[in-house]
N, C-alpha and C positions, 0 to 999 in steps of 0.2 A: 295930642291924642287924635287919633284918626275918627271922620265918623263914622258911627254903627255900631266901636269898637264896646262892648262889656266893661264897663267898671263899677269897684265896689269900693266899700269902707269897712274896712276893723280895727278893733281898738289894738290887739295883739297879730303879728302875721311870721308863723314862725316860717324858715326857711330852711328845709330839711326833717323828713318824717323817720331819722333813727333813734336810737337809744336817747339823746341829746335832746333831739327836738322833740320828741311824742311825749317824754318823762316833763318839757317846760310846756308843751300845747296842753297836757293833761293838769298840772297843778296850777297853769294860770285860767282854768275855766272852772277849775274846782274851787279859786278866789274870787267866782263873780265875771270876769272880763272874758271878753267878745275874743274868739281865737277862730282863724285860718291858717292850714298848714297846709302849705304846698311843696310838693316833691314831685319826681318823673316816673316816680311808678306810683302805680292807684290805693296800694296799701302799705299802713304806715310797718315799719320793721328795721330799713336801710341795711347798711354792707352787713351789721351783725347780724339779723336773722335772716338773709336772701345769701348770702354770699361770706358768713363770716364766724359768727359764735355760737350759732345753733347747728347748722350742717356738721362742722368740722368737729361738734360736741355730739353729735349724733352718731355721728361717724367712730368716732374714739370712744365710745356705750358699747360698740358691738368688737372695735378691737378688744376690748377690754375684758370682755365674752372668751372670748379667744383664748386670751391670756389666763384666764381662768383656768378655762377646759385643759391648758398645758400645764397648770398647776395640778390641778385635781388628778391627775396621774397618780402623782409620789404621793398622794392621799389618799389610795384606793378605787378612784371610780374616775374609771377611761370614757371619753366619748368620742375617739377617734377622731379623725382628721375631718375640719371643717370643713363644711360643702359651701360654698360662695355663690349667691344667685347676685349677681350685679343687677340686672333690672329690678329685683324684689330690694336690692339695699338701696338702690334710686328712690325707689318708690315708696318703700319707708320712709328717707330724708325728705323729699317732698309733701309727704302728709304728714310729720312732725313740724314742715316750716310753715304749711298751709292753716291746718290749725291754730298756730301762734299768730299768723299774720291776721287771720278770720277774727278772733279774739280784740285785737287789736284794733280792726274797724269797729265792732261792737261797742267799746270804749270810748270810742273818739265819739259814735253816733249817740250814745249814751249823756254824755260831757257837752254834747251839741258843738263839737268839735268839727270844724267844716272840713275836709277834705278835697283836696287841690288839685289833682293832676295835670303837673306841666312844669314847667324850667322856667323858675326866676331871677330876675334880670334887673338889679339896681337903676334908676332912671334917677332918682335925687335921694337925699336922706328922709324921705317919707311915703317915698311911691316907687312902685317894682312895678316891669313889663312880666308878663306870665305867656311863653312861647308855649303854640300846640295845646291849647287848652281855649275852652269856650270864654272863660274872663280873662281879659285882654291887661287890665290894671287893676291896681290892689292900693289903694294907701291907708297907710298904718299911722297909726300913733305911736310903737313900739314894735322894733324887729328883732326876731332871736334869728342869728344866724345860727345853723347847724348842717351843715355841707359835707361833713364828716370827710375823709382822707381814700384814697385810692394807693392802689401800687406802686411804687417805684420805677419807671422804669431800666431795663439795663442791656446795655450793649447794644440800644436801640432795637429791644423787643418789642412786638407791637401785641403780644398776647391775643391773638384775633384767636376765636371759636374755631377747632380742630387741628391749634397749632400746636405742634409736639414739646413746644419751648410755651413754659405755662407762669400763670401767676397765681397766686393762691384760690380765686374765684374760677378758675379752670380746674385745680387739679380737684375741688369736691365736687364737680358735673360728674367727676368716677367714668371716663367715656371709657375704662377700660383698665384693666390691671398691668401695668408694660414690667416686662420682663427686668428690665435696668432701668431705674432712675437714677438723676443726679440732681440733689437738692442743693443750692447755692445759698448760703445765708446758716446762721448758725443760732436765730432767736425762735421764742417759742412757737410761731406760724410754722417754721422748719422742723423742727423737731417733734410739733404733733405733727403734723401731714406724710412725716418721713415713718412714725409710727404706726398710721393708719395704713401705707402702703405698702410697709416692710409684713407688718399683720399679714395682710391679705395676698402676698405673695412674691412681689417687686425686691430685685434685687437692689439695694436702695444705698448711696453713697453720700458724703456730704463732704462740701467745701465751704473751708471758712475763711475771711480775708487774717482773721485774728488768733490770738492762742485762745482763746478761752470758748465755750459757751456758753452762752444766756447771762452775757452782761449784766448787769443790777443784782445779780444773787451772788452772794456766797459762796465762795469757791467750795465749799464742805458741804451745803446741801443739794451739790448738785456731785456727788461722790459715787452716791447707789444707784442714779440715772444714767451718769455716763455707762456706770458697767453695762447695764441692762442694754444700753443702745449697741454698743462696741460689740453683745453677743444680738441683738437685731439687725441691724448696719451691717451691710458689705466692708464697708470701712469708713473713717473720719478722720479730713484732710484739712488742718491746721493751718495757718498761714499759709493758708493758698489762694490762690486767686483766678481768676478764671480772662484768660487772654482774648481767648477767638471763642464763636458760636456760629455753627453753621447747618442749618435744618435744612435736612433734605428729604423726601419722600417717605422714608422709613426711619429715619434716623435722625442723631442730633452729633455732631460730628462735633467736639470740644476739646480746646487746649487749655491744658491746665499750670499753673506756674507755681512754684513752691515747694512746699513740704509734701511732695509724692512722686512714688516711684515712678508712673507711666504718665508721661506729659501730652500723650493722645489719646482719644479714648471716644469711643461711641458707644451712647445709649438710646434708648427708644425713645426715651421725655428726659425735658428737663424743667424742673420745677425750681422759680425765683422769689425767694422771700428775705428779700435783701432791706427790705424797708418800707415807708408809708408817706405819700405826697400829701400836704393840705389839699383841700376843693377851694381853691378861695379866687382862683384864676376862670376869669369869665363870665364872672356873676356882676359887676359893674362896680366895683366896688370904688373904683377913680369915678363914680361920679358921687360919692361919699366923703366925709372924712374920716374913714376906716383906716386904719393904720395896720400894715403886716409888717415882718420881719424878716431878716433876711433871707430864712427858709418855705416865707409863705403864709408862714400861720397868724393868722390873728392876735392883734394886740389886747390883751383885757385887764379888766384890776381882778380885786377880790372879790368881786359884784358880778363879774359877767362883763363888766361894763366896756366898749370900745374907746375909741377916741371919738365916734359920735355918738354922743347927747342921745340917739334915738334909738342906737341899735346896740344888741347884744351879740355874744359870741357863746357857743357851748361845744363841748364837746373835742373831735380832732382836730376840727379848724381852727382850734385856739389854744392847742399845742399841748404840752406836758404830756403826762403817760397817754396812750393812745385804747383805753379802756371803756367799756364800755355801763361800767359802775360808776366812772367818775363820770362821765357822760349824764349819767342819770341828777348825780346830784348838783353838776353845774346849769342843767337845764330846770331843778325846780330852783335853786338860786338866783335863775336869771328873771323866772318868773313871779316870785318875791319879789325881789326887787322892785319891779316894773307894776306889782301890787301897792306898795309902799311898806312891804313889809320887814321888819329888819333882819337881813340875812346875808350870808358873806359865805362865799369859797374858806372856812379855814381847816379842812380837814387835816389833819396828823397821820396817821396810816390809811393810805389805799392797796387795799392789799392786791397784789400780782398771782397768777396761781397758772401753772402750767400745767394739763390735762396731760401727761406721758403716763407711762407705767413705768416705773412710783410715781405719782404726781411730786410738784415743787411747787411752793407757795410761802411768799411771805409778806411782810409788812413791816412799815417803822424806821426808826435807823439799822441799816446792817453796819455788821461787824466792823466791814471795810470801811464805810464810811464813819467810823465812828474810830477808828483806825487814821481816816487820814485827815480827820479835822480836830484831832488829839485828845478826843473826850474822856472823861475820867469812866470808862464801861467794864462790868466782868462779867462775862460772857459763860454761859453753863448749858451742856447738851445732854439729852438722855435717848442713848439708843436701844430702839424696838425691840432687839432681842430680847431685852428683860424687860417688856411688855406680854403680858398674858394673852392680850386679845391679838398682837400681833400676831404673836405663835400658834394663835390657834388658824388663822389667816393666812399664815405660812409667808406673811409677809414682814418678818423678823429685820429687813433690809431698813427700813427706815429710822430716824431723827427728832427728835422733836428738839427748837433753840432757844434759847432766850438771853437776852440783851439789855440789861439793867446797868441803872444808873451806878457807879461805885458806893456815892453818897450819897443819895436819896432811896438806893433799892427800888426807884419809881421805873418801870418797864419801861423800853425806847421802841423794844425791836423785838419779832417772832418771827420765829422760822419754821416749816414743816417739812420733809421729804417723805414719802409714805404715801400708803392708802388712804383714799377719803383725805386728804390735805386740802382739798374744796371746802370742807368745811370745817376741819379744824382750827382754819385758818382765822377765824370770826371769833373766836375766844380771842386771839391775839391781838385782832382791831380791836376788840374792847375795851380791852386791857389797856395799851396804847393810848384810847383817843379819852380814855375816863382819868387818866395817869394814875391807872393802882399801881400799887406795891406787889412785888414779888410774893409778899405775906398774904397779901390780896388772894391773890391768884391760888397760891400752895393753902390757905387754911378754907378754900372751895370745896366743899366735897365733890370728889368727881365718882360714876358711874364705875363700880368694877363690874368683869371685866371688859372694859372699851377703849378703844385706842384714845377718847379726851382723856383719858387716863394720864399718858404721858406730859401733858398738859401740865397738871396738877404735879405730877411726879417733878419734872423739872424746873418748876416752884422751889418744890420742898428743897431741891437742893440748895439753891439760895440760902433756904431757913436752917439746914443740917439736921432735917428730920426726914426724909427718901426713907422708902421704905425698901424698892424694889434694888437697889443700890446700895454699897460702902459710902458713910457719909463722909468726905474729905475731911484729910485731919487738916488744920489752923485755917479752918472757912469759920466766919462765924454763922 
């Protein structure tokens, strides 16, 4: 340590202020213990609220507006052709994220949660260097990593500010509506973002290296979504792949390989959402005994816990779905822990939920997987048409699924495609993580007429009491 240099001592020192680390700096100071949380921006939020699940959720509030107003046609009352102020939909998104982030200091200041500004830097397994910030060293008793993940990169993009070739934290800055995009990637960051700018006027295309989209789900509840995109979408290009990328002044000049017609093709942008890197490079962690794997991400048990003794892991940097719910609860786990409190990673369904029009959401075991590790499951769907609330919603297009045990009737697996499947979706972890019974669920009373409705309804199928439904003949 040099002299002059600032240092300090805490009992807790989280590393990274996103979902991961604010949800583990906020429950380990709610147990008593001494917390600093240091990050390179001055308020706590990271890529989800600056750059990730509230913009693009902001963003997908006013498509969704939209989408409405082209409903509400065929129901009587026109509101004509949407006017687009982009500076005012900026400015919107900015004081919906500034708000949250504001909040969020409040909290920390509240909790006597110290706040950090600056880039930490492993120096042993007890002490961090802190670049660009007035405290020079930090040592801890207990470290929660939380560094959360960045973009991929591809074809050796370098994504800089005003470049026409974008990653998903470029394409919500909205620097402008371009006439032709081409989205690359075929998971839910592609598919909302391809929503948001097809909405607002872009003629918008997708390529994917694979047959399918949105791997993890169900081929069936993603049935009423593809249609909707296919009348959205310019078009959607299957096993395709993307050869050459060449950005020039106006344009992005790209070769395409595969499943499509024109193997040349220029658009104005092109947006990359091919995937997500750990942060786990650069932080020092070789002077640790931290262990990653071979993609980056942090080693952890069901604690949180790394290969060292003093530090934890939460969040992207330590791999599995890249969410920022699980995020949540592996940061007050890690916190526990480091309390003495007894507590463990063993959730059962983390549900996924894809903000499109219809949304797509599920949880548990799916079909597939339940399919390819030979489980005794029968599987029973009830669509929205013969939902009262759908119909009134005029969004008759949706599903609701469930995924029960042969021989126990004990729920695995829920599935929603539909309106509001944000929160439909939460009956289904319930359900799941409590292990009820199908009877469970179907002798609930649910709310007529509301779309949990169908909830309850494809229960009762199980039981052969459906009301909205012919009850199958030799079900019991």
């Amino acid at each position: 340590m040099v002299m002059g240099e600032l240092a300090q001592e805490t009992q807790v020192l989280v590393i990274g202020s996103g979902p991961g680390g604010y949800a583990a700096a906020f429950r380990a100071a709610d147990l008593g213990l001494e917390v600093a949380m240091v990050d390179v921006s001055p308020r706590p939020g990271g890529e989800c609220l600056y750059r990730g699940c509230i913009p693009s959720k902001t963003l997908l509030s006013l498509t969704e507006i939209i989408h409405d107003a082209e409903r509400s046609e065929r129901m009587g009352v026109g509101f004509g052709k949407p006017a687009v102020d982009l500076d005012k939909v900026r400015s919107w998104k900015e004081e919906v994220v500034d708000k949250l982030a504001e909040g969020l200091v409040t909290l920390s200041r509240k909790r006597n949660v110290e706040l950090i500004k600056g880039r930490a830097e492993f120096e042993s397994s007890d002490t961090v260097r802190i670049h660009d910030s007035e405290i020079s060293h930090i040592k801890f008793r207990h470290a929660i990593l939380a560094t959360g993940s960045r973009p991929t990169p591809f074809l050796e993009s370098r994504f800089e500010k005003g470049s026409r070739i974008m990653d998903s934290a470029g394409a919500l800055d909205l620097e402008d509506v371009p006439e032709s995009l081409l989205i690359v990637g075929g998971g839910y960051i592609a598919l909302e973002m391809g929503t948001v700018y097809a909405s607002l006027g872009s003629r918008v295309e997708l390529a994917v290296r694979g047959d399918r989209l949105l791997r993890g789900a169900d081929p069936d509840l993603f049935v009423p979504l593809f249609r909707r995109i296919n009348e959205l979408f310019e078009g959607v290009h299957l096993n395709t792949r993307i050869k050459s990328m060449a950005e020039k002044a106006d344009r992005v000049e790209v070769t395409l390989e595969g499943e499509v017609e024109k193997t040349q093709q220029v658009f104005d942008r092109v947006l990359i959402a091919t995937g997500r890197t750990p942060n786990s490079e650069g932080i020092g962690l070789d002077k640790t005994n931290v262990k990653v794997n071979e993609k980056g991400f942090v080693i952890v048990d069901e604690q949180q816990r790394t290969s060292d003794e003093k530090i934890f892991a939460v969040g992207d940097v330590a791999g599995g779905q890249l969410l920022a719910h699980k995020a949540f609860r592996e940061g007050k786990v890690a916190a526990e822990v480091i309390a003495g409190e007894p507590s463990a990673f063993d959730v059962r369904a983390i549900p996924a939920v894809v903000y499109t029009d219809p949304q797509v959401a599920w949880c548990g075991l799916t079909e597939e997987e339940a399919e390819a590790k030979g489980l005794p499951v029968r599987v029973e769907r009830y669509p929205w048409k013969f939902s009262s609330r759908a119909t009134t919603m005029g969004a008759g297009e949706g599903m609701t699924k469930m995924i029960v045990d042969s021989g126990t009737q004990r729920v695995l697996g829920f599935g929603v495609v539909g309106r509001h499947a944000e929160g439909l979706i939460s009956e289904g972890v319930l359900a799941v993580e409590m292990g009820a019974l199908a009877e469970d669920v179907g002798l609930s009373v649910h709310p007529h007429p509301t779309l949990s409705e169908t909830v309850g309804e494809v229960a009762e199928i199980f039981l052969g009491s459906v009301t909205h439904l012919l009850p199958k003949k030799g079900k019991e």
